[in-house]
FIVEX-728642 format. One record per residue (C-alpha): y, z, x; chain. Coordinates in steps of 0.2 Angstrom, whole numbers, plus 5000, padded with zeros to 4 digits. Example, Ala and Ser with C-alpha at 12.3 -4.5 7.8 and 13.67 -1.06 7.14 Angstrom:
! FIVEX-728642
ATOM, 4978, 5039, 5062, A
ATOM, 4995, 5036, 5068, A
END
This chain:
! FIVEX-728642
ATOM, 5988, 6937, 5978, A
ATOM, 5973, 6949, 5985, A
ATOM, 5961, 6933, 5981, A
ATOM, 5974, 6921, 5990, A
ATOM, 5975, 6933, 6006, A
ATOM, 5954, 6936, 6005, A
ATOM, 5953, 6916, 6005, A
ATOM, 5966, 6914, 6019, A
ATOM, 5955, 6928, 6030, A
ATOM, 5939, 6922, 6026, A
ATOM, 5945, 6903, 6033, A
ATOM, 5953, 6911, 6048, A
ATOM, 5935, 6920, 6051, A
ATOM, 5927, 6904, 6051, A
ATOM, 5939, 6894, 6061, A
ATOM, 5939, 6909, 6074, A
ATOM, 5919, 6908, 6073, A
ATOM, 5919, 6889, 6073, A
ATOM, 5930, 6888, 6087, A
ATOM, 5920, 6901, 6098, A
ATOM, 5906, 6891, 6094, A
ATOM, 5912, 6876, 6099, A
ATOM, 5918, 6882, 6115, A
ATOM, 5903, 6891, 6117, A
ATOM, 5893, 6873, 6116, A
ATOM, 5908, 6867, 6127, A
ATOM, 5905, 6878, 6141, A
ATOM, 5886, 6875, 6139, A
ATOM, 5888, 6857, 6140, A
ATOM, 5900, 6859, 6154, A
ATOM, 5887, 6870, 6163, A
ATOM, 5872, 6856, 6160, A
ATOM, 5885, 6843, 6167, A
ATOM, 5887, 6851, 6182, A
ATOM, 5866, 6854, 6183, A
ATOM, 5864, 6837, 6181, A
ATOM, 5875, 6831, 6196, A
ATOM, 5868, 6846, 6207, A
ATOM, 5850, 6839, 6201, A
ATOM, 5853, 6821, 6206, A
ATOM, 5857, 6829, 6223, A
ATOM, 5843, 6841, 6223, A
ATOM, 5832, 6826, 6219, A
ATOM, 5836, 6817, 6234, A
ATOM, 5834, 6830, 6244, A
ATOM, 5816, 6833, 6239, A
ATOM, 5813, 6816, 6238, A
ATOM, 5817, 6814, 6258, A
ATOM, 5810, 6832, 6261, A
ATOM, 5792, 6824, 6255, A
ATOM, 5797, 6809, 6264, A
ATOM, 5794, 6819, 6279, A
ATOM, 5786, 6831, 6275, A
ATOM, 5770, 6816, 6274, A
ATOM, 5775, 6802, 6288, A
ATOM, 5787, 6810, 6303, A
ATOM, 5777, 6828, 6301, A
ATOM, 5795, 6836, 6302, A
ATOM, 5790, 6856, 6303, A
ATOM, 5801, 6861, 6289, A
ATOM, 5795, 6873, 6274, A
ATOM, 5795, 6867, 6254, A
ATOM, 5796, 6883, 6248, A
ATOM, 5811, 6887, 6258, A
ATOM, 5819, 6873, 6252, A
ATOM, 5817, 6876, 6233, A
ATOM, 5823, 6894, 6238, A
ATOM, 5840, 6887, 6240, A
ATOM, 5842, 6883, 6221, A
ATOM, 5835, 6897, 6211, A
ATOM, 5843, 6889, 6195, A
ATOM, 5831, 6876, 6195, A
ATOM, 5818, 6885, 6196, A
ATOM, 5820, 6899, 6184, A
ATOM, 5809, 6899, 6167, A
ATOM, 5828, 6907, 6160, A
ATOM, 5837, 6892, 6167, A
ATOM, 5823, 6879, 6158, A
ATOM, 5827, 6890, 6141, A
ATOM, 5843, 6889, 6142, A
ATOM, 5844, 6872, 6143, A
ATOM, 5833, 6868, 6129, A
ATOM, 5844, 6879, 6117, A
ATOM, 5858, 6870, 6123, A
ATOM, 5851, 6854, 6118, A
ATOM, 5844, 6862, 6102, A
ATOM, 5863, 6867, 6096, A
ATOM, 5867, 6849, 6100, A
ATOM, 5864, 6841, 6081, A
ATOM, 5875, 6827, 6079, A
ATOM, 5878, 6820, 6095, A
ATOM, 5858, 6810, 6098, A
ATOM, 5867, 6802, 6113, A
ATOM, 5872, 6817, 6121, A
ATOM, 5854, 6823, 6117, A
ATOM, 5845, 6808, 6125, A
ATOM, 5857, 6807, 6141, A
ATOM, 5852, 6828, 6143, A
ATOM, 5833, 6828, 6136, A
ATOM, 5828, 6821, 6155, A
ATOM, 5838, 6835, 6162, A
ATOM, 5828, 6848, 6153, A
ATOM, 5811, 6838, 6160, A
ATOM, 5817, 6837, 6178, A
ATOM, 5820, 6857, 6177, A
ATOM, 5804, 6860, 6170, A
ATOM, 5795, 6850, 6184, A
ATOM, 5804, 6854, 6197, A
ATOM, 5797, 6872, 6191, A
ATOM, 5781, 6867, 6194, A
ATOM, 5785, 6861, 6209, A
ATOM, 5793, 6875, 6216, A
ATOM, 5778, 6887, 6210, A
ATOM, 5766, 6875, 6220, A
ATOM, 5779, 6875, 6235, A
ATOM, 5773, 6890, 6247, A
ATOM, 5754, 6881, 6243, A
ATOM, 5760, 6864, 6249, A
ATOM, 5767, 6873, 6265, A
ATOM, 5749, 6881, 6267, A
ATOM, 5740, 6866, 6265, A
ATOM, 5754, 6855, 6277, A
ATOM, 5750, 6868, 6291, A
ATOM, 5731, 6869, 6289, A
ATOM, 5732, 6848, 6290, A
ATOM, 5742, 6849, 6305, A
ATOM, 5727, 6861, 6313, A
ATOM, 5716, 6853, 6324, A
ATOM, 5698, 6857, 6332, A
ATOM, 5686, 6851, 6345, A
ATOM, 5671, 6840, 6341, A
ATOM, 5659, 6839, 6354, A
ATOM, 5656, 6822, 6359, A
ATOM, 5672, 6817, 6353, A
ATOM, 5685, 6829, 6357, A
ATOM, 5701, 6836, 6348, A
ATOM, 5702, 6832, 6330, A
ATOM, 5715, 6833, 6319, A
ATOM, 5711, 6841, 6300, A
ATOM, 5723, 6826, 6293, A
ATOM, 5715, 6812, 6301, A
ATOM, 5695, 6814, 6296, A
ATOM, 5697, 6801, 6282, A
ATOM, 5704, 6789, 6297, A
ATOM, 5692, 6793, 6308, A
ATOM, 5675, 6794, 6299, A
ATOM, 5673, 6776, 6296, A
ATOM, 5674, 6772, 6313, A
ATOM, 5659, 6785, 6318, A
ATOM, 5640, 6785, 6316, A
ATOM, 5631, 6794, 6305, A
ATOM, 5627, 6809, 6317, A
ATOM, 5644, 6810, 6323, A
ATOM, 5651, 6807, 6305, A
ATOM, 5640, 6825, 6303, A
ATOM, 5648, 6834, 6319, A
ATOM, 5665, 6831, 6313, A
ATOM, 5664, 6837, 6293, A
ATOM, 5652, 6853, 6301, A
ATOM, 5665, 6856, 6313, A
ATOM, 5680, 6856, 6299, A
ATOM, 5667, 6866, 6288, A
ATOM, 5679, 6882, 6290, A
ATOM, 5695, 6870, 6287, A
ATOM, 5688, 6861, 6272, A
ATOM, 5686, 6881, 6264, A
ATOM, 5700, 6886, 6268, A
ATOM, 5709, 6871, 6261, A
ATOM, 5698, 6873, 6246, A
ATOM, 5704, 6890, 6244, A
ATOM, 5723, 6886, 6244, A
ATOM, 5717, 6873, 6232, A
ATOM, 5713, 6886, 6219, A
ATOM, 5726, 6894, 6222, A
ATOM, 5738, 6882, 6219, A
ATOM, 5729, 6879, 6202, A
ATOM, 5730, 6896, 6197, A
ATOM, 5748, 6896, 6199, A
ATOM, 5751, 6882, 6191, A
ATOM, 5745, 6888, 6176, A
ATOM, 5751, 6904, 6177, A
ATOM, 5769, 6890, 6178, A
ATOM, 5762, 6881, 6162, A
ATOM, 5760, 6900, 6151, A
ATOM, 5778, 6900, 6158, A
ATOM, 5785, 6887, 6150, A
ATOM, 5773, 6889, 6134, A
ATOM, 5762, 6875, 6136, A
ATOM, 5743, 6881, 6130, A
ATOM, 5734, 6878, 6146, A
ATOM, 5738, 6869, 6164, A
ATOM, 5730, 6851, 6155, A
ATOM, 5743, 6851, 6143, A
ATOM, 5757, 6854, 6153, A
ATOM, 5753, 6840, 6164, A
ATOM, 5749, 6830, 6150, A
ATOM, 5768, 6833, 6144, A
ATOM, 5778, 6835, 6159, A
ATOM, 5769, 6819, 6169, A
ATOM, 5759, 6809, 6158, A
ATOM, 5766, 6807, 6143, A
ATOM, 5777, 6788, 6141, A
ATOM, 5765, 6777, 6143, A
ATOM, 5756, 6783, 6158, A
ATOM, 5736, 6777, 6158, A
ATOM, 5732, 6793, 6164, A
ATOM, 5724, 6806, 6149, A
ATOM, 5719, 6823, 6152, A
ATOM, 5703, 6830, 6157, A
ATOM, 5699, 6838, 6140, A
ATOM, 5703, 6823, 6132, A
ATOM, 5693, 6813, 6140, A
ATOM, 5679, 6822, 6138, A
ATOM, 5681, 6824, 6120, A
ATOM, 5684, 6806, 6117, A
ATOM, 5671, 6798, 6128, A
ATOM, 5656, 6810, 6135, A
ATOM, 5645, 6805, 6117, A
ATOM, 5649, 6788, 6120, A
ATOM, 5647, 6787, 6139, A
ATOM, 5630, 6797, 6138, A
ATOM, 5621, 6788, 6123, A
ATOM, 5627, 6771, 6132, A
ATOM, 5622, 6775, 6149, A
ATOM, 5605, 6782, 6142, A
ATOM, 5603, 6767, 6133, A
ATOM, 5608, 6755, 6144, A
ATOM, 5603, 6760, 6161, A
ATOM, 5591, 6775, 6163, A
ATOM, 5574, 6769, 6172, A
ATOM, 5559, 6779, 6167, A
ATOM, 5551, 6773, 6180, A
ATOM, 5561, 6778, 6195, A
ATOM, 5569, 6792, 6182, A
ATOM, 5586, 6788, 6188, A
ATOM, 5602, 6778, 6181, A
ATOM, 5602, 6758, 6186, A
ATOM, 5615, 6746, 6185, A
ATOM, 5623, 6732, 6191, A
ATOM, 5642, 6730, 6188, A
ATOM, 5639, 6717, 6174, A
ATOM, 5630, 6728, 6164, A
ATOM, 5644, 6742, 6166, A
ATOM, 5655, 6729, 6159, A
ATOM, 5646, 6733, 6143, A
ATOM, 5651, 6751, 6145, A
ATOM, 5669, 6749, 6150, A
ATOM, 5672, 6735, 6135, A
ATOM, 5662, 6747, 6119, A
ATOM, 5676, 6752, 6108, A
ATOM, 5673, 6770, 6111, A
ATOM, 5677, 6767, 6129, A
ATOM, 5691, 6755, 6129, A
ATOM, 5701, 6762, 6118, A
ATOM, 5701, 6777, 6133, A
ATOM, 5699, 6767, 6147, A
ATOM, 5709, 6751, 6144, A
ATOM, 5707, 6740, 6160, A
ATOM, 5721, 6728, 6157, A
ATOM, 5731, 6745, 6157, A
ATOM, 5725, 6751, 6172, A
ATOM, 5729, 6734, 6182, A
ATOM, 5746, 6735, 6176, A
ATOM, 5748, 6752, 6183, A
ATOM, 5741, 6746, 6198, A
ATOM, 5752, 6732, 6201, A
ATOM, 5766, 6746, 6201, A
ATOM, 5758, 6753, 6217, A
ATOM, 5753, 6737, 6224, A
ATOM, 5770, 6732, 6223, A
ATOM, 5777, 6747, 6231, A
ATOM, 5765, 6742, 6247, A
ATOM, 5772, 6721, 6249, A
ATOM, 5757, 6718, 6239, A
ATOM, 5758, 6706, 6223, A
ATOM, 5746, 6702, 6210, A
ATOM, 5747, 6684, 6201, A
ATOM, 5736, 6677, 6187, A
ATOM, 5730, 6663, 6201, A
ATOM, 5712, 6663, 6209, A
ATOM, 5707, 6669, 6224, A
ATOM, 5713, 6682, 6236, A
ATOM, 5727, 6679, 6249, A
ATOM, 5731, 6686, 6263, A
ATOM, 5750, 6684, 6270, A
ATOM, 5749, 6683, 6288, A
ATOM, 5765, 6679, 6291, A
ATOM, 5782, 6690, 6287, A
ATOM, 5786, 6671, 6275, A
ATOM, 5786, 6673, 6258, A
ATOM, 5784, 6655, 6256, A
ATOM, 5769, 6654, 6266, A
ATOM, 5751, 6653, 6257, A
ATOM, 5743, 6664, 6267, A
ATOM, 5721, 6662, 6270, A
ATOM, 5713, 6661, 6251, A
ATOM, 5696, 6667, 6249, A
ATOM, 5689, 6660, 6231, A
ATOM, 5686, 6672, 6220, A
ATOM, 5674, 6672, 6203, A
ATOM, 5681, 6687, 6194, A
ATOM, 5684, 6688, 6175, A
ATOM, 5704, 6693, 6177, A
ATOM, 5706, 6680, 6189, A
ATOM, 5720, 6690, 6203, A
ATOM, 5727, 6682, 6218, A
ATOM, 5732, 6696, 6229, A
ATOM, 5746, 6692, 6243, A
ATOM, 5749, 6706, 6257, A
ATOM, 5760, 6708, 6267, A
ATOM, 5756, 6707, 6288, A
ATOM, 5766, 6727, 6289, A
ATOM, 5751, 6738, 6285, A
ATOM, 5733, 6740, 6287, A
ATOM, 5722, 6744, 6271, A
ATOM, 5714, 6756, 6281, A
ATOM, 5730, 6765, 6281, A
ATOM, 5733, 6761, 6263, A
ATOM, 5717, 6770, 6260, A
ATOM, 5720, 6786, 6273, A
ATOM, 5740, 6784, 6267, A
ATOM, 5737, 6784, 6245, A
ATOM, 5719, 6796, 6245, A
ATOM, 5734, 6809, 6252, A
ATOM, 5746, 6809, 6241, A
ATOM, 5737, 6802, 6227, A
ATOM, 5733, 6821, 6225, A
ATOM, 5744, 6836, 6217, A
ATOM, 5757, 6831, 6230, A
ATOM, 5760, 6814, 6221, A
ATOM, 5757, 6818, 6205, A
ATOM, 5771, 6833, 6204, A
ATOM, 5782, 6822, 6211, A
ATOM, 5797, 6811, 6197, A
ATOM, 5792, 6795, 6194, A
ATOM, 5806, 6792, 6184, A
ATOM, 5821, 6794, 6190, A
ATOM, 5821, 6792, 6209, A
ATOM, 5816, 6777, 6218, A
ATOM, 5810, 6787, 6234, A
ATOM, 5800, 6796, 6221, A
ATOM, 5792, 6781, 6215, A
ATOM, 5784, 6777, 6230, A
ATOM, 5776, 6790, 6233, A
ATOM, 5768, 6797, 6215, A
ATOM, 5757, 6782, 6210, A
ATOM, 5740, 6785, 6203, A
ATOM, 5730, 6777, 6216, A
ATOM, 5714, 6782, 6205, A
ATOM, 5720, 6768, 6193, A
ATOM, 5726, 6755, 6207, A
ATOM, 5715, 6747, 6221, A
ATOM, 5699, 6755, 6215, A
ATOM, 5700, 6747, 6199, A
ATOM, 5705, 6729, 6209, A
ATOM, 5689, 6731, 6222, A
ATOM, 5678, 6735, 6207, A
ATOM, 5682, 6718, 6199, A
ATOM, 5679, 6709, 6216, A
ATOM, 5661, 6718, 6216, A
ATOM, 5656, 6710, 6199, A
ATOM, 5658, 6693, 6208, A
ATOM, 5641, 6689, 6217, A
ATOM, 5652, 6673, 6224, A
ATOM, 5661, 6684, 6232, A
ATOM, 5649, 6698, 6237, A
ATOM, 5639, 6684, 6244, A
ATOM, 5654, 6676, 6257, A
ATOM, 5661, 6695, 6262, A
ATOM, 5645, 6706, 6264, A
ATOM, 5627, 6702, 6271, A
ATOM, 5620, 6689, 6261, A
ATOM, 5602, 6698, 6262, A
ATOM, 5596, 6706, 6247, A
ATOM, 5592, 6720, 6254, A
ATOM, 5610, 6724, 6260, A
ATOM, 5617, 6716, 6239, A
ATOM, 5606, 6727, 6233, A
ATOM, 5614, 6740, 6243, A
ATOM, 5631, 6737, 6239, A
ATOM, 5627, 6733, 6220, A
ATOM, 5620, 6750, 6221, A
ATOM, 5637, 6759, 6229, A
ATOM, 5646, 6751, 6217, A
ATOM, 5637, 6756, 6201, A
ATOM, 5639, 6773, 6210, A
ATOM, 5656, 6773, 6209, A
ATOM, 5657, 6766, 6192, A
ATOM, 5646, 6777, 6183, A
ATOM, 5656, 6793, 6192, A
ATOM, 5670, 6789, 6184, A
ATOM, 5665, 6795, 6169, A
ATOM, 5657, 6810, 6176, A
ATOM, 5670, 6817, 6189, A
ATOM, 5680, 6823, 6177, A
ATOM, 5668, 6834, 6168, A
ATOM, 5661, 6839, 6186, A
ATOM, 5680, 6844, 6191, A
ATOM, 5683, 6855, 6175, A
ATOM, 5667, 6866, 6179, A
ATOM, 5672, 6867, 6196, A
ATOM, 5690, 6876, 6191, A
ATOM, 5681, 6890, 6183, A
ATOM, 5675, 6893, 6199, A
ATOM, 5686, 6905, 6211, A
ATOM, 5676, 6905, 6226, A
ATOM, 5677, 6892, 6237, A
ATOM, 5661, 6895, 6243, A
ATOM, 5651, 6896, 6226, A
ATOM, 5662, 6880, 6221, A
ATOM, 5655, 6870, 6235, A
ATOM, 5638, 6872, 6231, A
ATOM, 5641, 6871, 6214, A
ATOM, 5649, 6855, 6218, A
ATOM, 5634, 6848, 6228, A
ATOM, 5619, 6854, 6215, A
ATOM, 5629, 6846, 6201, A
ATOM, 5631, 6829, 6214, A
ATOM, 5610, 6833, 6214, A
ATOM, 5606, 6836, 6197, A
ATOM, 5618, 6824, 6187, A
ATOM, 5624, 6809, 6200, A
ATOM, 5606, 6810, 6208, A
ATOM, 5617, 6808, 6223, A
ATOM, 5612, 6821, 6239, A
ATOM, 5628, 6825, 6250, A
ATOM, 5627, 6840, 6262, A
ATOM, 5638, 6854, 6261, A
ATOM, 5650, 6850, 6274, A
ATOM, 5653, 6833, 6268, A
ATOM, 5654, 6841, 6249, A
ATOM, 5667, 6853, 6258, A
ATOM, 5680, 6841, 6265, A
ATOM, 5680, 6831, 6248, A
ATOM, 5686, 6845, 6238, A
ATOM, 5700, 6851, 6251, A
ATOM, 5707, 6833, 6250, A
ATOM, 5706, 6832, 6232, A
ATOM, 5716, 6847, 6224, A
ATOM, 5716, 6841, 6203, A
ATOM, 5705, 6834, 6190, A
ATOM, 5708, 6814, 6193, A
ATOM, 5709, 6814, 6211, A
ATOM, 5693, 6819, 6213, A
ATOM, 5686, 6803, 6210, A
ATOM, 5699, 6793, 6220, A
ATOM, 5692, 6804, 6236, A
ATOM, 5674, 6798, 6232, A
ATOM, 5680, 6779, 6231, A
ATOM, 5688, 6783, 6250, A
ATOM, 5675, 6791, 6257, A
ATOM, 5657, 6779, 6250, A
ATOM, 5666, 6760, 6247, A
ATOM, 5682, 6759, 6253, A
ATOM, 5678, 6762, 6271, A
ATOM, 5665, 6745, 6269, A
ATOM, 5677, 6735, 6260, A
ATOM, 5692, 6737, 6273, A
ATOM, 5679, 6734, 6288, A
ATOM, 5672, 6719, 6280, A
ATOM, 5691, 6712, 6276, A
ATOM, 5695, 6716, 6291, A
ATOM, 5679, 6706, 6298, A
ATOM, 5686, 6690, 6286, A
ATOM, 5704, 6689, 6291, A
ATOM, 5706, 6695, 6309, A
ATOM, 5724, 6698, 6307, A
ATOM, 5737, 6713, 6314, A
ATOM, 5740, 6717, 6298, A
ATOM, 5727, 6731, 6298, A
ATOM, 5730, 6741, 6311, A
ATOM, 5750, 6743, 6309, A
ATOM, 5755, 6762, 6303, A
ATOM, 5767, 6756, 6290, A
ATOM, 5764, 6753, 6273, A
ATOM, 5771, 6738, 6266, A
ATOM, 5786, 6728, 6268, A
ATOM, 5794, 6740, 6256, A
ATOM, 5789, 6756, 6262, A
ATOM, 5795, 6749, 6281, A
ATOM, 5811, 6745, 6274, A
ATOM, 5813, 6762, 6267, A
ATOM, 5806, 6772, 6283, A
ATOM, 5820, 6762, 6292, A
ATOM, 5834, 6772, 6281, A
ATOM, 5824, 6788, 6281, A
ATOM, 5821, 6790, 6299, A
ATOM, 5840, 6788, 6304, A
ATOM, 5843, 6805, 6292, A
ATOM, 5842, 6820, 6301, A
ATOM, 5836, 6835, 6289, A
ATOM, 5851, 6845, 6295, A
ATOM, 5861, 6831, 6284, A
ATOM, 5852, 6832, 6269, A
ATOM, 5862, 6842, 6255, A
ATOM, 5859, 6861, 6253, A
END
């Protein structure tokens, strides 16, 4: 009888256990049911907040906004959600529906510990100064306006935005230390490997600084040494055929996969009215017809792209538009799970340079869009090898750089190291303005790529087509149809 009862007491102890449990895991899933509705909205919101907060310059504060949903931004909320999904054995369904929930919280954490930053560096873009010669200046539009300036006026701009650019450089490093500080909070090991988790992982072409230079600075120096270093003028020469050699070694290519990059850069491209088809030549669309051909420039490059563009934006704008957000901005922003978001995060370091680099390995080409002098190939050739061969050093360059908390110290640090392993001279100013636009390890090369051959490619295209397309503000047939939505909101109707 006493065995009976202790039998009998023991399973109700278990049921009762069991059934807290259960309702325990109930009220938890209830709770992540309702965080992922409130997310979806929350994502929205942000989405058109950044929306405006780039293209209408709406006056509105990021950090205020993310204030307003301290659930999402809580280390203890992230935890909690993760435990949840831990309890969660049986039911992989139920895991895989709630996993991306866990990952939006964990990003939208980091975003909201970079938020008071974006608002600093919002408000110092918006700042404008006065250039003699040329008059008031906006911080925001330097990228747009150097190309159009001579080289002295070019210098009286970047010395007059000296004081910006260090300011700018200072809210930099302060948005990385935070962000690290946000990566220790979530217990990743350092700030590369939360971003290599919470961004990159799935697929992404991107990699890490540390791992790139783990898996390629042997290679990349023995090859460049061997390849290209001139005893004679002690200095690195190339052409971009013989970096084709680099880019295709097996130490290289298995990091730095070109067909991979393309495809991610058809992903942007797409996002701007632009498509890429396996055809020759590259087309212009100078009419809003789909069916219309376009002009077709004949092009002798190995990949063999046909680019058609859409008559709504100007490349120049592209360029100004995509060096931007192609910065911390972009890149903390959710790829996955929100249209809007999806055009504006792309990796524009692995887009249109990595096009424009394969048109400058074609002397067909060079030869019908550039001067046909030597003198002036040469020139080009030169730029280009440039850009290539910092590709593999900008990321190394970048890591040294974050040891350094001084903006001051960083910018010459920035320009001897330019010196004394680019063999490349840039005056401090000019060094100065490249760091403020260029706020994270990969985007430092996409700033170079604006700022020494973009500018020469758009005003050469430009020269060859002629056509409106160039000089209209908005980007892409896509991109206008979505700025036609997003300008009849008002942010007062955007959910709180």
């Amino acid at each position: 009888m006493k065995k009976q009862l202790f039998i009998l007491l023991f399973g109700l102890t278990f049921l009762l256990l069991f059934t807290s449990c259960q309702n325990e895991l109930s009220r938890r899933l209830d709770r992540l049911a309702l965080w992922e509705t409130t997310a979806l909205k929350l994502e929205k919101q942000q989405a058109l907040l950044w929306w405006y907060y780039f293209t209408e310059n709406r006056p509105m504060q990021l950090a205020e906004s993310f204030a307003l949903h301290p659930e999402f931004t809580s280390p203890d909320s992230i935890r909690f959600a993760s435990e949840t999904l831990a309890m969660i054995t049986e039911n992989k369904s139920q895991q895989a529906a709630l996993r991306p929930l866990v990952r939006y919280l964990e990003q939208t954490y980091f975003r909201a510990r970079a938020a008071a930053d974006y608002d600093r560096i919002r408000q110092l873009n918006d700042s404008k100064f006065v250039v003699p010669g040329i008059g008031e200046v906006q911080f925001s539009e330097i990228g747009r306006l150097l190309p159009t300036l001579n080289p002295a006026k070019q210098q009286a701009v970047l010395k007059a935005a000296y004081p910006n650019s260090v300011a700018m450089v200072a809210i930099r490093n302060h948005m990385r230390t935070e962000l690290a500080d946000a990566a220790e909070q979530l217990g990743f090991i350092d700030l590369n490997a939360a971003m290599d988790s919470l961004y990159f992982a799935g697929g992404t072409p991107d990699i890490t600084p540390n791992r790139w230079i783990v898996q390629t600075q042997t290679a990349y120096d023995s090859l460049f040494r061997e390849l290209f270093w001139n005893e004679n003028t002690q200095n690195f020469t190339a052409t971009i055929e013989d970096l084709l050699q680099v880019i295709q070694h097996p130490g290289i290519s298995r990091v730095l996969n070109a067909q991979q990059m393309l495809s991610s850069g058809e992903n942007l491209l797409r996002g701007l009215g632009i498509r890429l088809n396996r055809q020759s030549g590259l087309t212009v669309d100078t009419l809003e017809n789909r069916n219309f051909s376009g002009k077709t420039v004949a092009i002798e490059i190995p990949s063999d792209i046909r680019m058609v563009v859409s008559p709504n934006a100007g490349l120049l704008s592209y360029v100004e538009y995509y060096q931007s957000l192609g910065s911390v901005e972009s890149v903390l922003m959710n790829q996955e799970q929100n249209a809007i978001s999806r055009y504006i995060r792309n990796p524009w370091q692995q887009s249109l340079s990595g096009i424009f680099e394969q048109l400058l390995q074609s002397p067909v080409w060079l030869a019908a869009n550039f001067d046909s002098s030597e003198i002036a190939t040469n020139q080009l050739r030169s730029t280009a090898t440039f850009w290539a061969f910092w590709r593999s050093r900008s990321l190394a360059i970048a890591l040294e750089l974050t040891e350094i908390s001084d903006p001051n110290s960083q910018i010459d640090n920035f320009a001897n190291r330019l010196q004394t392993v680019m063999h490349f001279s840039a005056d401090r100013e000019a060094c100065a303005w490249l760091l403020a636009l260029q706020p994270s390890f990969p985007e430092l090369e996409s700033g170079f790529y604006q700022a020494i051959l973009a500018p020469q490619m758009c005003r050469n295209l430009q020269q060859e087509f002629s056509v409106q397309w160039f000089e209209n503000i908005e980007a892409g047939k896509m991109l206008k149809d979505f700025w036609a939505k997003g300008s009849q909101l008002q942010f007062s109707d955007l959910p709180h």
